[in-house]
C-alpha positions as CSV (number, residue, x, y, z in Angstrom):
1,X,2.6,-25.2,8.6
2,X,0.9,-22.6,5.9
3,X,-2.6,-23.8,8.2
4,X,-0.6,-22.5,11.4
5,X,1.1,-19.6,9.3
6,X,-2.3,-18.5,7.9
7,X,-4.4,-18.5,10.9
8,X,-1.5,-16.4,12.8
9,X,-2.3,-13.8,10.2
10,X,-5.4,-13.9,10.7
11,X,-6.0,-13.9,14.0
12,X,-3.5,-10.5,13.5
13,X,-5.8,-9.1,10.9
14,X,-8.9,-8.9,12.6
15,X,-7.2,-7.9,15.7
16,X,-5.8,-4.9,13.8
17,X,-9.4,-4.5,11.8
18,X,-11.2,-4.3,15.5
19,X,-8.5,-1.6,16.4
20,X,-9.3,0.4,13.2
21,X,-12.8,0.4,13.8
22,X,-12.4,2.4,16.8
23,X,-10.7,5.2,15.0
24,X,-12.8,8.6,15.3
25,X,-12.8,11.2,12.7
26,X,-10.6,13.4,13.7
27,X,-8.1,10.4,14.1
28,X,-8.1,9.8,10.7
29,X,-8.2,13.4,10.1
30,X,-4.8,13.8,11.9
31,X,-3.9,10.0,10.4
32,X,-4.2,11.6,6.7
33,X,-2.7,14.6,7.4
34,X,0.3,12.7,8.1
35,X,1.0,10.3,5.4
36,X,0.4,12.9,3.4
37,X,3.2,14.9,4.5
38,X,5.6,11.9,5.1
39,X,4.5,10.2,2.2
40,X,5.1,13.0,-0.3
41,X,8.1,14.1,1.4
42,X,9.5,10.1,0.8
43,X,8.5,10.3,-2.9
44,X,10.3,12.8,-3.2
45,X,13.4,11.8,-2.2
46,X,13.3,8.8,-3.9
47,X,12.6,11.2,-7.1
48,X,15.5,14.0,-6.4
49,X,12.4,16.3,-6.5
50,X,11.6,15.7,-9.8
51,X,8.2,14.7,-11.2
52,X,7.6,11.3,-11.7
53,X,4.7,8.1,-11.7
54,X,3.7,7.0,-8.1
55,X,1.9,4.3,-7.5
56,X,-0.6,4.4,-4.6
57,X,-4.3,3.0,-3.5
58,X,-7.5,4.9,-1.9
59,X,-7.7,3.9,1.1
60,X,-11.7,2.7,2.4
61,X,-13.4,3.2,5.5
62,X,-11.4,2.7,8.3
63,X,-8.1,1.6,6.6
64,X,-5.2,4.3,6.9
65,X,-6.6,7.6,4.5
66,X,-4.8,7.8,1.7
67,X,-6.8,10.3,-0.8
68,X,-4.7,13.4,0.7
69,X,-1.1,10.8,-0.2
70,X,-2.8,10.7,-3.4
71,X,-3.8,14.9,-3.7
72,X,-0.5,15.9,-2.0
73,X,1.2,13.9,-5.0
74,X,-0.7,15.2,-8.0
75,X,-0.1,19.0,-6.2
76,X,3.7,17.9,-6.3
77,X,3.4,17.3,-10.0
78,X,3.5,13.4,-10.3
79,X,1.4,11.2,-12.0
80,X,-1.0,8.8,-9.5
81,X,-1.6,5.6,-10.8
82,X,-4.1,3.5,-8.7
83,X,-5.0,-0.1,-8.7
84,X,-8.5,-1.9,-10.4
85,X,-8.7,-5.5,-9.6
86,X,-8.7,-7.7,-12.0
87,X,-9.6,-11.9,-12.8
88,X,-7.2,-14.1,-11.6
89,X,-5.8,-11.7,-8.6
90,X,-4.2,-9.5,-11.1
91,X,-4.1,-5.6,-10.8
92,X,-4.4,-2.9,-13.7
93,X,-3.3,0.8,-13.0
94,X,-5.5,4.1,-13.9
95,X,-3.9,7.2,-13.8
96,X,-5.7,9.9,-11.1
97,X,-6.7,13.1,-11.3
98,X,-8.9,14.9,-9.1
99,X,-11.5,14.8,-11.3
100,X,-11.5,10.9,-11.8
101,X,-14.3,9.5,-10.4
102,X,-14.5,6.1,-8.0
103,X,-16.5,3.3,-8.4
104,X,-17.1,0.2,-6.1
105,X,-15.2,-2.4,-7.6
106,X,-16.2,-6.0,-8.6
107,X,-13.7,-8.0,-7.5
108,X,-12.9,-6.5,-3.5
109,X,-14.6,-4.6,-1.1
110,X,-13.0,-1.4,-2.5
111,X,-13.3,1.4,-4.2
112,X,-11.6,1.7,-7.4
113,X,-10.9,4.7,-10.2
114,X,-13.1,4.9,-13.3
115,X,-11.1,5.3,-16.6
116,X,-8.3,3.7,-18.9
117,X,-7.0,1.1,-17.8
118,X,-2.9,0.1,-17.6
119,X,-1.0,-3.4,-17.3
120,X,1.7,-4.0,-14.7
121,X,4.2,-3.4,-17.7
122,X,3.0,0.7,-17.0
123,X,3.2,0.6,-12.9
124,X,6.7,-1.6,-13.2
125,X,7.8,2.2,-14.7
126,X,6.7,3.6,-11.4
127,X,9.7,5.8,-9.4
128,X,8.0,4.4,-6.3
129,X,4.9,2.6,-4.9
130,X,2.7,2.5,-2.1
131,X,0.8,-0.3,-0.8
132,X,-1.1,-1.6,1.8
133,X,-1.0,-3.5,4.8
134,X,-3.1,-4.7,7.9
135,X,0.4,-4.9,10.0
136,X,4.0,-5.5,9.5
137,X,6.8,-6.5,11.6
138,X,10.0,-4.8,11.3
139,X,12.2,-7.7,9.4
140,X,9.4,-6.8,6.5
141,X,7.0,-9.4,6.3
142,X,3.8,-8.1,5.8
143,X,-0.1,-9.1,6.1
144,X,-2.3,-7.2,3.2
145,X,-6.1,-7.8,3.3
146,X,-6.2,-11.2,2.2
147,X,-6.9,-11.1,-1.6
148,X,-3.3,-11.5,-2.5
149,X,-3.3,-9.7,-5.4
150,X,-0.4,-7.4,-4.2
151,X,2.1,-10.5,-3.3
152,X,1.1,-11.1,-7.0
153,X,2.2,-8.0,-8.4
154,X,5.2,-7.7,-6.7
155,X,5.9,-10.9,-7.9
156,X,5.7,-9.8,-11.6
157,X,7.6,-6.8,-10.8
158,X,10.6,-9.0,-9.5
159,X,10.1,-11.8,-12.5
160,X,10.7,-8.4,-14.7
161,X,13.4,-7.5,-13.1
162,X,12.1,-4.0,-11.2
163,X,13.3,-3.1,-8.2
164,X,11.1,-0.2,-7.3
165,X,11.5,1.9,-4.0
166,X,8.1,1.0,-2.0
167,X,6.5,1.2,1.6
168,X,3.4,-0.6,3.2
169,X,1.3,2.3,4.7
170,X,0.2,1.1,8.0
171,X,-0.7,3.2,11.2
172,X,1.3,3.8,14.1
173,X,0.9,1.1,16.1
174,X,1.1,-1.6,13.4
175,X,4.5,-2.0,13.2
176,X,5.3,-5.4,15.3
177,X,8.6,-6.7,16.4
178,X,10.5,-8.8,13.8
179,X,9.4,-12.3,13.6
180,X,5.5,-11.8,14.4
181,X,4.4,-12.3,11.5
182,X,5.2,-15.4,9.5
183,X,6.4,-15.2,6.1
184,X,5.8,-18.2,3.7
185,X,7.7,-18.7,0.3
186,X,5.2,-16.7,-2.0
187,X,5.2,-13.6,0.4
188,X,7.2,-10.5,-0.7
189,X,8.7,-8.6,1.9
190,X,8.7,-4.6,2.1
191,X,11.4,-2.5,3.1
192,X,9.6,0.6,4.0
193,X,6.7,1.3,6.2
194,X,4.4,5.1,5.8
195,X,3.3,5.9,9.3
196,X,1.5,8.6,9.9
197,X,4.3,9.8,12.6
198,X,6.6,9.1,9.2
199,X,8.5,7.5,7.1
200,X,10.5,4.1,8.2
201,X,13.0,1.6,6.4
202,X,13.0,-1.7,7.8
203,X,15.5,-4.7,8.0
204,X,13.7,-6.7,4.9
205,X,14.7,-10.2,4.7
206,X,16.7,-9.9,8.4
């Protein structure tokens, strides 16, 4: 059954990776432009306009452009905290500025922030987070990229006992009907997707 469950997402991964490697320029222009706007509009909401700790991730190549999220966030007044990969799957947490420089990471085929770096006990004090997400359907099961080190952290959030407001940015498009994606035991569902068309709740756990 997990064989059967993990090639599904699979075979929906790459699907989605092939459609994201079509995406021109001004695509992900307009794509940025509009998490941005929905994304920072969300947080704060969630903050009663106040400034707060958000936890995001740069986005890389084709995935959905999050580095104006992250500016349009810092311009609001909150601190950024993004993710460095760790041993072991585990995540640590630098706090962004937009003079922090990015360096390819050892772990994942990502680019990660240089400076001092924070344990989950720092992000778990996060007023919301954003993660990401190669598709989700809408009773909140999500596929990530495969590492697993986010179904990992959410899992020490919930072990601690934090229940933070959070949203799988995905494009338009990536949003599949409940049920499409199969959800095993260790998989977290999210309540929330970013679009860039907006900002959705979803049925998590339906």
């Amino acid at each position: 059954m997990l064989q059967e469950s993990n090639t599904i997402k699979d075979g929906i991964r790459a699907a989605h990776r092939r459609r994201r490697a079509t995406l021109t320029p001004a695509q992900l222009e307009a794509a940025g432009a509009g998490l941005a706007r929905h994304g920072e509009a969300w947080a704060g909401s969630v903050t009663g306009g106040r400034p707060a700790t958000v936890c995001v991730y740069l986005g890389v190549g084709k995935e959905p452009p999050t580095l104006p999220l992250i500016a349009a966030l810092h311009a609001a007044g909150h601190q950024v905290l993004l993710p460095v990969c760790e041993p072991g799957r585990e995540l640590a947490w630098v706090f962004w500025t937009p003079e922090t420089a990015f360096v390819r990471s050892r772990y994942a085929p990502i680019l990660e922030p240089d400076g001092p770096r924070y344990g989950p006990d720092v992000a778990g004090e996060a007023a919301a987070l954003f993660i990401p997400a190669t598709a989700v359907d809408r009773a909140g099961n999500r596929i990530g990229q495969g590492g697993g080190y986010y179904d990992k952290f959410l899992g020490h959030l919930a072990t601690a006992g934090k229940d933070i407001p959070l949203a799988a940015v995905i494009y338009d498009g990536e949003l599949l009907s409940a049920g499409r994606i199969p959800a095993e035991e260790f998989d977290r569902p999210v309540p929330a997707v970013l679009l860039p068309s907006g900002f959705m709740p979803l049925d998590a756990g339906a």
